[in-house]
C-alpha positions in Angstrom: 9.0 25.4 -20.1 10.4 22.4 -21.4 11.8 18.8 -20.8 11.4 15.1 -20.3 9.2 13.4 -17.5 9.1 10.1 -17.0 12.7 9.2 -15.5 12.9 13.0 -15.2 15.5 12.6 -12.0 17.2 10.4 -13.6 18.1 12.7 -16.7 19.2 15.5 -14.4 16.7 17.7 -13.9 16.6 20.6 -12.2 14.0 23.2 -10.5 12.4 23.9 -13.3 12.1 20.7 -14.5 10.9 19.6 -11.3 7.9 21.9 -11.1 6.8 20.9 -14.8 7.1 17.0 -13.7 4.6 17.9 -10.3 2.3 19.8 -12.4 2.3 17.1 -15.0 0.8 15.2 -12.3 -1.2 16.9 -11.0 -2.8 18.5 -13.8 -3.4 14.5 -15.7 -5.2 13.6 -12.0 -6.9 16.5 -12.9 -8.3 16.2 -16.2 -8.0 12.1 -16.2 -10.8 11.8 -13.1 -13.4 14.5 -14.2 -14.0 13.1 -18.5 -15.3 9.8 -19.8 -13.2 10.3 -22.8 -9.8 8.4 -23.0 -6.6 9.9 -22.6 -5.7 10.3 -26.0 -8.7 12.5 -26.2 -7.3 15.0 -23.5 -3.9 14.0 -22.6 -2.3 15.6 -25.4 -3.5 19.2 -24.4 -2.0 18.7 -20.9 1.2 18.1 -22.1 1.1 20.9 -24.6 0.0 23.5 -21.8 2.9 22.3 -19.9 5.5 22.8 -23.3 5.9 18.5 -23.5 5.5 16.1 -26.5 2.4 14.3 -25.5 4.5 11.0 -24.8 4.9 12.5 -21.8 1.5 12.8 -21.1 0.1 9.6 -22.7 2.9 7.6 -21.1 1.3 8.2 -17.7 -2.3 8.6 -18.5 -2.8 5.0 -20.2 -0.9 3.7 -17.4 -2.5 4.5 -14.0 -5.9 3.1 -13.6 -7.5 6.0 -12.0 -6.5 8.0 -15.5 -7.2 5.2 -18.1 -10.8 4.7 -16.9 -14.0 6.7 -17.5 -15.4 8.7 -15.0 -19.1 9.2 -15.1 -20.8 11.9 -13.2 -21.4 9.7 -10.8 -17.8 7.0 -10.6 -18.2 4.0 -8.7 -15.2 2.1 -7.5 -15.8 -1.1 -6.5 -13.4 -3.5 -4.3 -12.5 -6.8 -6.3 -9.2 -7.1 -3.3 -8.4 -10.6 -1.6 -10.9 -9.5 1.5 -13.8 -8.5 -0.2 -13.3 -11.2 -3.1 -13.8 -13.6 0.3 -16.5 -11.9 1.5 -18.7 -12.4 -1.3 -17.5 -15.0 -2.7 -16.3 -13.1 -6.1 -19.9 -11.9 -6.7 -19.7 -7.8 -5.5 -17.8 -6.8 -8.2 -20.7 -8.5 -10.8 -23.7 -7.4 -8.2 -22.5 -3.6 -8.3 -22.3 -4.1 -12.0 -25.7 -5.5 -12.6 -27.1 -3.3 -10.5 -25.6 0.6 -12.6 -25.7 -1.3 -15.3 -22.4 -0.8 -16.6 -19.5 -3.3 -16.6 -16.3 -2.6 -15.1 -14.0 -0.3 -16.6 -17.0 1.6 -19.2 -19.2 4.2 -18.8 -23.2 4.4 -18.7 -24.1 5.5 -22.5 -25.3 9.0 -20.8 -21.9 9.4 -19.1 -24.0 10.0 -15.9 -22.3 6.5 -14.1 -19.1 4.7 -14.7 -17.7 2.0 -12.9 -14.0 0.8 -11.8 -12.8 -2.5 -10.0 -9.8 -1.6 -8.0 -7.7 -4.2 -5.5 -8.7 -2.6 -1.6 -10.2 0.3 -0.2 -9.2 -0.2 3.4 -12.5 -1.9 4.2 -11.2 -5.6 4.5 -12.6 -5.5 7.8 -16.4 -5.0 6.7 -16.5 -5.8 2.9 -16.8 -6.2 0.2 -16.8 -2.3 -0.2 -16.7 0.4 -2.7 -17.0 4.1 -3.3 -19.2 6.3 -5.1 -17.5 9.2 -5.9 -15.5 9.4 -2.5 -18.7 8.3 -0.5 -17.7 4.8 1.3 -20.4 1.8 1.3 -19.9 -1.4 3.0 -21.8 -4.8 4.1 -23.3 -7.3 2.4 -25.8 -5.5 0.8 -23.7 -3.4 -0.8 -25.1 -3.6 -4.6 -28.0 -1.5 -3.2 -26.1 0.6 -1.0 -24.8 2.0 -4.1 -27.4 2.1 -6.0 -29.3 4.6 -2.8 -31.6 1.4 -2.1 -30.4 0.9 1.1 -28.5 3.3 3.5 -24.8 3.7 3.2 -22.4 2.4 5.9 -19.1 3.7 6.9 -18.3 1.3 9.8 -15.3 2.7 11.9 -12.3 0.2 12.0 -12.2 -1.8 15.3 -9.0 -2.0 17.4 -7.2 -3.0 20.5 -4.1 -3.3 22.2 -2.7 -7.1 23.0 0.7 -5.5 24.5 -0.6 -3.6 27.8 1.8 -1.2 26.4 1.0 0.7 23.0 3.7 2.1 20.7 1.4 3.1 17.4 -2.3 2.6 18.8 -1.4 4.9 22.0 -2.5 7.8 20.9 -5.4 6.4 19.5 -6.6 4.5 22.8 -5.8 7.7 25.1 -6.8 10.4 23.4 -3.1 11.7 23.9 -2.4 14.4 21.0 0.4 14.7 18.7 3.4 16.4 18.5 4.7 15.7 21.8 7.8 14.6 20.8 9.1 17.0 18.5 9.6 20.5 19.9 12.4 19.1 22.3 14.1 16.5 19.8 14.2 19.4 17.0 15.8 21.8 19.0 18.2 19.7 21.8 18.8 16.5 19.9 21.1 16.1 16.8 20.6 14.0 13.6 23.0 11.3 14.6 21.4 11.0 18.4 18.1 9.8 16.6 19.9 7.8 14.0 21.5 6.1 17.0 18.3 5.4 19.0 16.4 4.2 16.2 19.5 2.2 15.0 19.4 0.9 19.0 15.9 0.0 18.5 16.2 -2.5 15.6 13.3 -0.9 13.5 12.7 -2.2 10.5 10.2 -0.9 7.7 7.1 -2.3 8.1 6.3 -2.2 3.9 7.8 -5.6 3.1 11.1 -5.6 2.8 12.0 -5.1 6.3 15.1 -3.0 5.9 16.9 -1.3 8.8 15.4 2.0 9.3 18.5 3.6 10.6 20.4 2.3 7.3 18.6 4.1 5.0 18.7 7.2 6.9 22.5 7.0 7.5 23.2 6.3 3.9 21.9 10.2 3.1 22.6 12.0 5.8 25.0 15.0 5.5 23.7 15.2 1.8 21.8 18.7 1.2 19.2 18.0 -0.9 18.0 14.7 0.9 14.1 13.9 0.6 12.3 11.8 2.7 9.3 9.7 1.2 6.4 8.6 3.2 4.7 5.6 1.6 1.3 5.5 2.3 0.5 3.4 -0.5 -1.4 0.2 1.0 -1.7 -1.9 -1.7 -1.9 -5.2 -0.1 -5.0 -6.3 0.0 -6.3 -7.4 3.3 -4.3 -4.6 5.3 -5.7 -1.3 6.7 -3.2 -0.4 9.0 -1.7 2.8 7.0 -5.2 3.6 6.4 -6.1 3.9 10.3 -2.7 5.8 11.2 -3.0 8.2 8.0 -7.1 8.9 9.0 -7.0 8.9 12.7 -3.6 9.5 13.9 -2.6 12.0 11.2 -0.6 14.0 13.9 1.6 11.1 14.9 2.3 9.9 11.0 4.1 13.6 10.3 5.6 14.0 13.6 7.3 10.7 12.7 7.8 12.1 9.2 9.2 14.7 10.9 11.5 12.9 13.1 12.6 10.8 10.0 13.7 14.2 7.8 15.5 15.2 11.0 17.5 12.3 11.3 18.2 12.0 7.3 19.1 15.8 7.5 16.1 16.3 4.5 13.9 19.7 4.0 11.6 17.9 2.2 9.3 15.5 2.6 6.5 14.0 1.0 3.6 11.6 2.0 1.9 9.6 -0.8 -1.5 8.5 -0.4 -3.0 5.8 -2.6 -6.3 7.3 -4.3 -8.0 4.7 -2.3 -7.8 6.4 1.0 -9.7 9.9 -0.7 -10.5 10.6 3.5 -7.0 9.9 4.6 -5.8 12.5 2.1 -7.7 15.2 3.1 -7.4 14.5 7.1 -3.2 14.4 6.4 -3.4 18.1 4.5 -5.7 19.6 7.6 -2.8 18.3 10.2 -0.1 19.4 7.7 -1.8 23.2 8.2 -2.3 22.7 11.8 1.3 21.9 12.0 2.4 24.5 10.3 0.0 27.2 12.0 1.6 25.7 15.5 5.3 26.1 14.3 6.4 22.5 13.7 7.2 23.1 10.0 8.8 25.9 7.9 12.2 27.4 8.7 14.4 27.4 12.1 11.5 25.5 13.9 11.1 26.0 17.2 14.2 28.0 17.3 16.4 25.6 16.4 18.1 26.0 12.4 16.1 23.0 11.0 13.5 23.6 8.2 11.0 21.1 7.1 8.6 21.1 4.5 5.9 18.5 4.1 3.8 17.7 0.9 0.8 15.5 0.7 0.5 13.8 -2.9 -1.7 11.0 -4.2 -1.5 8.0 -5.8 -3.3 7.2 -9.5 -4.1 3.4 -9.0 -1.6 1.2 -9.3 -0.3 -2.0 -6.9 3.3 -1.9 -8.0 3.4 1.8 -7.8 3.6 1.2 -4.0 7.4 0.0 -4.9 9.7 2.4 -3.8 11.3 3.1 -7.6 7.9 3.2 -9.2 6.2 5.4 -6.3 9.5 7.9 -7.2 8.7 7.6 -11.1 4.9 8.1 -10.5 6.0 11.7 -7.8 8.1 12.7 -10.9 5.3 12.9 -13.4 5.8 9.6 -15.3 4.6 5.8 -15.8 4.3 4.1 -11.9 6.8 0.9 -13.2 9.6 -0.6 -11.3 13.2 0.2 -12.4 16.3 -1.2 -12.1 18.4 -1.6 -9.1 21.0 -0.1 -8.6 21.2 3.0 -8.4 19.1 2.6 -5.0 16.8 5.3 -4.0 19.1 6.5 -1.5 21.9 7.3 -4.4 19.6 8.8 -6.8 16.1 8.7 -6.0 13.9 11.6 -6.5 14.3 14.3 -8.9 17.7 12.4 -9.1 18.4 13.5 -4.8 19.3 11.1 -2.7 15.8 9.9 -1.0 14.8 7.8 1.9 11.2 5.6 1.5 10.2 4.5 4.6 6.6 3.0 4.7 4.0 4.7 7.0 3.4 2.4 10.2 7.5 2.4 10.2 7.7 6.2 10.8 4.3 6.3 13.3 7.2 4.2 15.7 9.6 6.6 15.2 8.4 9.4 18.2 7.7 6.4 20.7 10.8 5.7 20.1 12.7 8.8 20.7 10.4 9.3 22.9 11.2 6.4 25.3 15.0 5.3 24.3 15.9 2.3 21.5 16.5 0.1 23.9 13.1 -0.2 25.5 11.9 -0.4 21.9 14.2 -3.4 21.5 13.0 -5.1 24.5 9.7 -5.6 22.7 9.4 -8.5 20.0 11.1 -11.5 18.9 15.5 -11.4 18.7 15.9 -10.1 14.9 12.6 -8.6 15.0 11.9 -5.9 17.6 8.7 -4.0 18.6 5.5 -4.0 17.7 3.2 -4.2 14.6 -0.6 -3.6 13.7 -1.9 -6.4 11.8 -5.3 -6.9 10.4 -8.2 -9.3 10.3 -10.5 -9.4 7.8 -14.2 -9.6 7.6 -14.9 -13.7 7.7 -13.1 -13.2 11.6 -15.6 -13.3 14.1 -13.5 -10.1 15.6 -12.2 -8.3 12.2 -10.2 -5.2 12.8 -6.5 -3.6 13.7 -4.6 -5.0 17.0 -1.1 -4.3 18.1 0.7 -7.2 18.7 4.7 -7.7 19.4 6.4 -9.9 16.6 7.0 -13.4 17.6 3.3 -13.8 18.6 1.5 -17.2 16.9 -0.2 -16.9 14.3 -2.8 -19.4 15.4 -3.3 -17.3 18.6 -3.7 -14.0 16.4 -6.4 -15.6 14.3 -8.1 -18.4 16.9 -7.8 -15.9 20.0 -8.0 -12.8 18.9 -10.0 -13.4 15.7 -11.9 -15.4 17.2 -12.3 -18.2 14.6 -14.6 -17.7 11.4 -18.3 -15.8 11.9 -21.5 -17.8 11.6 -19.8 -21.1 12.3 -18.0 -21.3 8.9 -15.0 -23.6 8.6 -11.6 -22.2 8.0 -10.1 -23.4 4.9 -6.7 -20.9 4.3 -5.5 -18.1 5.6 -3.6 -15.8 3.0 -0.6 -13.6 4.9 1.0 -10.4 4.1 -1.3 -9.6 0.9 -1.7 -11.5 -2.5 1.6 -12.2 -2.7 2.8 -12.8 0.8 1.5 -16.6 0.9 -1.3 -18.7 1.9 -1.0 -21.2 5.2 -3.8 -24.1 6.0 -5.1 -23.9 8.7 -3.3 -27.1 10.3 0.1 -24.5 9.7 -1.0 -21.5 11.4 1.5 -22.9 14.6 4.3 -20.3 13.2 5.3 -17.3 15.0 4.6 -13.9 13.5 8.0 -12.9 11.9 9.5 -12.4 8.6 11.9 -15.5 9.1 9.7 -18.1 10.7 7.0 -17.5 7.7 10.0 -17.6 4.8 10.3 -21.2 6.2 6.7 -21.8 5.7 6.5 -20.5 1.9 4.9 -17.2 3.1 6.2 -13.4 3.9 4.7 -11.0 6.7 4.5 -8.2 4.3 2.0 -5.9 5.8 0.9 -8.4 8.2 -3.0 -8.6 6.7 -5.0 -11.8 7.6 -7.2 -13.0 4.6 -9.4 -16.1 6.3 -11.3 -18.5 3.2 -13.8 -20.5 4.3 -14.3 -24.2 3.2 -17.3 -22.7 0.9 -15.0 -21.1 -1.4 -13.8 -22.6 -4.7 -10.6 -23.5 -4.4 -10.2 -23.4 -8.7 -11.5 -19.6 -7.7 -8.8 -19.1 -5.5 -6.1 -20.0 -7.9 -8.0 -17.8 -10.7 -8.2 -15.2 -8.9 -4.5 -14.9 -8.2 -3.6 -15.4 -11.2 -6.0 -12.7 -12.4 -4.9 -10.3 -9.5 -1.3 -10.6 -11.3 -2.1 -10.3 -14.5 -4.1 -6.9 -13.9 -1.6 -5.9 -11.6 1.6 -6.4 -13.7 3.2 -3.0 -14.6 4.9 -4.4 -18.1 7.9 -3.4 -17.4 10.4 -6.6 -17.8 8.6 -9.4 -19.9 9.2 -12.5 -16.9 6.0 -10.6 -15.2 4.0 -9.4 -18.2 4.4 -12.7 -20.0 4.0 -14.9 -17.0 1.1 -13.2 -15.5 -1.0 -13.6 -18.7 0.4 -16.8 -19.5 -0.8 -18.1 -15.9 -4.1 -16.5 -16.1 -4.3 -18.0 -19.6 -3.9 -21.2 -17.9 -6.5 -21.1 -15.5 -8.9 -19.7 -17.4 -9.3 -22.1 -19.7 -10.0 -24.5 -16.8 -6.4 -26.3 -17.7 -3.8 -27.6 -15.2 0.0 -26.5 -16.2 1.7 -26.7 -19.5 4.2 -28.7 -20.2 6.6 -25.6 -19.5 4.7 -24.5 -16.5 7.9 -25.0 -14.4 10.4 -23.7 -17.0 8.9 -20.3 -17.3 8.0 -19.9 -13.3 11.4 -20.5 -12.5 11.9 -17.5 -15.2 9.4 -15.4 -13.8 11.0 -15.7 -10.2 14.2 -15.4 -11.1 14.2 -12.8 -13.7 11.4 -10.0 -12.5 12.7 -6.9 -12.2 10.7 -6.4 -8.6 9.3 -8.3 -6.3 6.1 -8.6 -7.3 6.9 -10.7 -10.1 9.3 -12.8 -8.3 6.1 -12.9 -5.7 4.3 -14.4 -8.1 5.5 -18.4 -8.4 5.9 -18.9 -4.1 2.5 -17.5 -4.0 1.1 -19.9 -6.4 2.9 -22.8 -4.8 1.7 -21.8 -1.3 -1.7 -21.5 -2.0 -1.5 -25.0 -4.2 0.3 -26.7 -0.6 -2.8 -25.2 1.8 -5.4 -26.5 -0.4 -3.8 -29.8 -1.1 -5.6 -32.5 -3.1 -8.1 -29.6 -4.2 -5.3 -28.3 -6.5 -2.7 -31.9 -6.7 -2.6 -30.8 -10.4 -0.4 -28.0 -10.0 1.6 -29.2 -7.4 5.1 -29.5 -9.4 
């Protein structure tokens, strides 16, 4: 078998081509996670088992974390994300290192311990945090916990309900199973009723981008070969939402999944997992068997003449990979970097079908709102922004954890009530919103209502609706590094505006200077000109967390 991955969907492929791209994949996450040698050491023979030139297989390999870094016998990955970086101050990434020792990135010289810093584990509410092997440890005393000097904790994820009225946490709060929904829709209702009652609802993805649910699935329906995309790739960190629904609602993620396919008219869907969430993996491929064992997948379910078929895949480590081109070039067997727009997914998306990416929390609304009409789905939230949406605290909250609020709620209320302030009297300082890249508020500006709109006009975005609280004892100068180092890692290389002007930030502030004397030419560049958003992200992230901290950071203010 031969052929091209990479863009494979873009050249044309077809079947064949398609199983050699997945088993690409999944065979370098095979090999690339069990060796301390580097990928040009074992790459090559993967592609040649699969008939490819070993571009194919190096292209991929060097790129994704999870494959370009050693892996011990014993692999500990360590969280350097926004929440645990808080947490500790910047220090549990160095602890954990001093305590193995092995720096991040290498591997013991006995290959019995290696160790990796990656952004968030989905612990924001308890960090810092890592994993050894796929063994969670969290607290403050977490260098020992890995190191088996003090006991491992795995604290559960708090939540609550501020609505009186649950749409995502329902199930969760009453113990009320899954599936409920679907046996009736798939066999009495058609693919344009739920288009319509979703499209009635005003739901909007709940990724970043806030795009009209019912848009992207009308723009593939009808078309045969339609694939639906789950995104469960949480790479903001400071949010744990996904990781909750995917763990402990895994039932009402694929019923919405389900639901989605239905409406697009797909037969095919897949759910992608970051690496992070090892647990949320394997609890999504036990309620993809239960579901099939009970009848709501394979062909003409439930009597009716839809077929479904579900697929659980995961990530490789990689923040931009969550983007909705790179997370298709990643599924088809290649390097996890943004492409060009258009063609739009839903034109030519995966394997070259038409494809739908709808982020996790969105579809978890989706039965609810079958379920209960659009309208009374509408009725919840702010005008322009309907329903509800889980956002998270993170650990320096007095009351970290997941609550369901309706949009339009204050900000100040979310993090004051319902945070309850900072823990052990500390002072707030900033709050960063909606991940690394969503934007950094004072805490003098938190009196802004909780949708995408009102936080645009305050230099931030919602994104995945994570709180991040600093306390007055943190650096600002460490702040602004980190940042800029979180870019610079996180950069795929893919259009020179990001890869140039992440390094040349980072460059910046590590040598403890204040901006060039092109600082402002080549942000603008960077803003304008990045092929995604993560790069445009970059300069209003900068300049919001430069207004919060004020006089601490007047030299970059320009």
């Amino acid at each position: 078998m031969t052929g091209r991955p990479g863009r494979p969907g873009r050249d044309g492929y077809d079947g064949g081509d398609r199983r050699v791209g997945q088993q690409l994949a999944d065979d370098l996450a095979q090999a690339g996670t069990k060796t301390a040698d580097p990928p040009s050491a074992w790459a090559p023979a993967v592609a040649e088992h699969l008939g490819l030139p070993h571009a194919a297989a190096l292209g991929p390999a060097t790129y994704f974390a999870d494959l370009a870094t050693p892996h011990g016998e014993r692999h500990v990955r360590v969280c350097g994300g926004t929440a645990c970086f808080a947490a500790s101050g910047g220090r549990s990434v160095g602890d954990v290192e001093r305590e193995v020792g092995v720096a991040a990135g290498a591997v013991s010289t006995d290959r019995t311990v290696s160790v990796q810093e990656v952004r968030c584990l989905g612990y924001c509410y308890s960090g810092p945090a890592a994993l050894v092997d796929d063994s969670p440890c969290a607290g403050a005393d977490l260098a020992g916990q890995v190191a088996d000097r003090a006991a491992r904790r795995d604290p559960p994820i708090p939540i609550a309900d501020t609505t009186g009225d649950p749409i995502l946490l329902e199930g969760l709060l009453t113990g009320q199973p899954g599936w409920q929904v679907w046996p009736r829709a798939v066999a009495t209702l058609s693919p344009d009723e739920i288009r319509t009652e979703v499209g009635v609802s005003g739901l909007r993805g709940r990724g970043g981008a806030a795009y009209e649910a019912a848009a992207k699935w009308a723009a593939v329906a009808g078309h045969p070969a339609a694939v639906l995309v789950a995104n469960g790739d949480e790479g903001d960190p400071g949010s744990f939402a996904d990781r909750l629904l995917m763990e402990q609602a895994p039932d009402l993620v694929l019923e919405g999944v389900a639901l989605a396919a239905l409406a697009c008219g797909a037969r095919q869907a897949v759910v992608l997992v970051r690496s992070e969430y090892p647990r949320a993996a394997t609890r999504l491929r036990e309620a993809v068997r239960r579901a099939q064992a009970d009848g709501h997948l394979g062909e003409r379910i439930h009597g009716s003449t839809a077929s479904l078929d579900i697929r659980i895949a995961t990530g490789a480590g990689s923040y931009v990979g969550g983007e909705e081109t790179a997370l298709i070039a990643g599924l088809e067997g290649g390097r996890g970097c943004s492409h060009a727009r258009p063609p739009y997914p839903t034109s030519r998306g995966l394997w070259g079908a038409p494809t739908v990416v709808n982020n996790v929390e969105t579809l978890a609304a989706v039965p609810w709102i079958v379920a209960h009409g659009g309208a009374a789905y509408a009725a919840r939230g702010a005008p322009g922004q309907t329903g509800t949406k889980l956002v998270c605290l993170s650990e320096r909250f007095a009351n970290p954890g997941c609550y369901e609020v309706e949009f339009g709620a204050g900000l100040r209320w979310v993090a004051g009530d319902l945070g309850g302030g900072l823990r052990d009297g500390a002072r707030l300082a900033v709050v960063q919103v909606g991940g690394p890249l969503g934007g950094f508020l004072a805490e003098a500006d938190l009196d802004v209502p909780m949708t995408d709109r009102d936080l645009a006009a305050r230099g931030a975005a919602l994104g995945h609706a994570g709180l991040v609280a600093f306390d007055t004892g943190i650096d600002p100068a460490e702040v602004l590094r980190y940042l800029w180092r979180f870019a610079d890692a996180e950069s795929c290389g893919a259009c020179s505006p990001c890869r140039v002007g992440s390094r040349r930030g980072l460059d910046l502030v590590a040598a403890g200077q204040g901006p060039d004397a092109d600082y402002a030419r080549w942000m603008r560049v960077l803003e304008t000109a990045s092929l995604c958003a993560f790069g445009r992200r970059i300069p209003p992230a900068v300049r919001s967390l430069v207004r919060a901290y004020g006089a601490a950071l007047a030299e970059w203010d320009l």
